[in-house]
N, C-alpha and C positions, 0 to 999 in steps of 0.2 A: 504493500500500500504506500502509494507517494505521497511526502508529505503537502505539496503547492502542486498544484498546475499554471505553466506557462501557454498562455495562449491568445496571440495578438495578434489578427493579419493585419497584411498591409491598410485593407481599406477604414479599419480602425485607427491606425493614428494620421492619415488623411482627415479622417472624421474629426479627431481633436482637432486639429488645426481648424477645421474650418469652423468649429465652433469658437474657439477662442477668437475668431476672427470678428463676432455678433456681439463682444460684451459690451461695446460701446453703442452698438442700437437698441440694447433692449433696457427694461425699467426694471425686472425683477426677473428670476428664474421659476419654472415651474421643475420641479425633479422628481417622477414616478419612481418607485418600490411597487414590489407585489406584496400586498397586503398579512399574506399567509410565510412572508418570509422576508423582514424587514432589512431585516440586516444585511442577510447575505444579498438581498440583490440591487443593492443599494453597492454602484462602480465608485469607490475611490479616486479613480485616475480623473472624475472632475471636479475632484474637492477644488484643487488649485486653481482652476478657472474659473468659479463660482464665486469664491470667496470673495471680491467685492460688492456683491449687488446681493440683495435681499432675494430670497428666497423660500417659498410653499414646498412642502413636499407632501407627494398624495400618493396614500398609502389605495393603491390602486387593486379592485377588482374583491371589494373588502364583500360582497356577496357572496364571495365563495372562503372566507375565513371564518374561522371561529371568533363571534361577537364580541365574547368577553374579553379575548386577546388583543382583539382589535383596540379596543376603549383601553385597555389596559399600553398599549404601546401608544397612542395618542396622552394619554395621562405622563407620561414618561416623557416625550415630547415636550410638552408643555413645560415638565419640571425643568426642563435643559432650556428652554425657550427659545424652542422650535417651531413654526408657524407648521403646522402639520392636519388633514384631513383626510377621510377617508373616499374611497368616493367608487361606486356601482359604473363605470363608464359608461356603458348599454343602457341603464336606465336613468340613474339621478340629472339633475338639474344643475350641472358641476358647474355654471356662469355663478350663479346665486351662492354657491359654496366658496369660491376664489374672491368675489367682492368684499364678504364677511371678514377676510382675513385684514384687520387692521394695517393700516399707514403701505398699501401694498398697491392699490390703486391712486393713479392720478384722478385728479377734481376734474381735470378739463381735456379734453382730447383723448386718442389713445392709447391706450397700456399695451407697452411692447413688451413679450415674453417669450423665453426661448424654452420648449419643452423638452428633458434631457431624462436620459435613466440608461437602461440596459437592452439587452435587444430582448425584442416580444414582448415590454412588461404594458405593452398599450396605450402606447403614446401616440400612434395615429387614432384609435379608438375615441383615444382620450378630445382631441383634437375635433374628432370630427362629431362630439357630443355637443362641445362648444359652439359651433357654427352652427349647429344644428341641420346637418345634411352630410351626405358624403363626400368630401371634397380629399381625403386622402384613403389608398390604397390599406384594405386591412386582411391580414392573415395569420393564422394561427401559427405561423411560424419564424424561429431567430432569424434576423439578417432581411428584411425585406428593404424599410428604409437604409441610403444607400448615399442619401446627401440632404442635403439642407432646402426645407420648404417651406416658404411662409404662406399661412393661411389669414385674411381678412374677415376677421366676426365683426358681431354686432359692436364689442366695446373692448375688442383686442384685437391686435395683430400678434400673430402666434407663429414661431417658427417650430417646424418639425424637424427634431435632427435625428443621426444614424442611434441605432445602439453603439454603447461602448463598455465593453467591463475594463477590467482593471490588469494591469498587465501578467500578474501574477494572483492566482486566488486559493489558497485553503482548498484541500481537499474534500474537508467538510463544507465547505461552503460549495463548493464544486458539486457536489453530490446533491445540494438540495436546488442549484440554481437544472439540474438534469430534473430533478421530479416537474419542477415545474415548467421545462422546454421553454427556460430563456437563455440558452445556447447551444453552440453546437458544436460541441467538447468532443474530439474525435479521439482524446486520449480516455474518453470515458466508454466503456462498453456497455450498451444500452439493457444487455440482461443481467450484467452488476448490477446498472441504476435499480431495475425495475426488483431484484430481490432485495438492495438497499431497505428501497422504501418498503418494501413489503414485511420486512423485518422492523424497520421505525414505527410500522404500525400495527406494530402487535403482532404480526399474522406469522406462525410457529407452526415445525420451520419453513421459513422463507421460501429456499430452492422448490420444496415440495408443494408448496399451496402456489408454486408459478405453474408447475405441470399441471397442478389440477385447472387451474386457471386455461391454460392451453387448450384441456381437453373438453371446458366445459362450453370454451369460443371455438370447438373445432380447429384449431389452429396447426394445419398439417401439410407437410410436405409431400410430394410427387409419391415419392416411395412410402408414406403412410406414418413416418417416424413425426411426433411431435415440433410444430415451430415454433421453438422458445424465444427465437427474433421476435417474430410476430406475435405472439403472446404477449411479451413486455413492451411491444409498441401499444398495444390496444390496451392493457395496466395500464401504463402510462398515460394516454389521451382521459381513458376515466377518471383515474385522480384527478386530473389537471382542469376535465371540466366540471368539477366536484360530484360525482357518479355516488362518491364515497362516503358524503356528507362536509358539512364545512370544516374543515381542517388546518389549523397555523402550526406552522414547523419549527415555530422557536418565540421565545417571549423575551421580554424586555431584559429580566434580568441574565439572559446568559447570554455569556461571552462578548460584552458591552464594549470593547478594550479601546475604539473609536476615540478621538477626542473629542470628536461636535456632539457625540453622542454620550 
């Protein structure tokens, strides 16, 4: 078991660059988290470029987290004095949730914002709730956004940028940012991930409750032998569209070690 993974392509740090290139057009940052895993999928590598302009962070896709955890990592937030919200993308009314946030909106004209986080955590979703139509490209999968978009709302100009993780990430973190397919970790073997979590959540033992899992989706190959690929892609897609019920993979107090945090 390795202790980091190293994993950066090229079109990632093209992506910093051009983001670093926006901090002088915009008024405040927006930065998505997946709700159900705050920590880990929250990218380091733009603490650096953030850090002068005010910034929301929106614990994104909080429908499919556990409630309690939720409030509880927004409570935690707050104590640090984090401008922080949770927010359903697909449903809620996320304009009315971003105005709320104190001294973050200008009075007159408007509010330039660049929306940033990691790849797949739903930042075009996120985007195109706001404007209220579809105006960017959304898919269930890392790596779609590609370069820098801005979108025209009612009382924001909002730019869309690439995902970006961080250049180097924790194998534990690595492992929860694979449950919930915000990367595409090719050092990670996807029927590891999918017993990982099967083991995280209880399910004893792991390897075995994947073949039962296999055999109960039919999941077979030419010659009749079990597809444990496919098996843990289709585990996989269920967690992540919460199949399993709402589930957060880590609370406030562990493994905090973050300084903004």
């Amino acid at each position: 078991m390795v202790a980091s993974v190293s994993w950066f392509p090229g079109h990632m740090v093209k992506s910093k660059k051009e983001i670093s290139t926006i901090v002088k057009l915009i008024d405040f940052w927006i930065e998505l988290v997946d709700a159900r895993a705050p920590f880990s999928s929250k990218s380091t590598f733009l603490d650096d470029i953030k850090s002068c302009k005010p910034c929301v962070l929106v614990l994104n896709k909080c429908d499919l987290a556990d409630e309690r955890a939720t409030k509880n990592w927004l409570t935690h937030f707050k104590k640090s004095g984090i401008n922080a919200i949770s927010v359903n993308s697909k449903k809620d009314r996320i304009i009315d949730k971003i105005c709320n946030v104190k001294n973050l909106i200008k009075k007159k004209g408007l509010s330039r914002a660049a929306v940033i986080g990691v790849p797949n955590v739903g930042k075009s979703c996120f985007i195109n709730n706001i404007a209220r139509r579809k105006k960017l490209k959304v898919e269930n999968r890392a790596g779609v956004t590609r370069s820098l978009h801005w979108v025209l709302c009612k009382q924001f100009e909002l730019c869309d940028t690439p995902g970006v993780l961080s250049t180097k990430i924790e194998h534990d973190v690595a492992k929860k940012l694979g449950y919930l397919g915000l990367t595409k970790l090719e050092t990670l073997n996807i029927e590891e991930i999918a017993i990982s979590l099967l083991d995280f959540l209880g399910f004893s033992p792991p390897r075995e409750k994947l073949t039962e899992f296999a055999k109960l989706r039919g999941c077979l190959i030419s010659s009749g032998d079990l597809d444990l690929n496919l098996a843990s892609s289709l585990f996989l897609k269920d967690f992540r569209e919460g199949k399993f019920g709402k589930i957060t993979l880590e609370k406030p107090y562990e493994k905090l070690c973050r300084s903004e945090w």
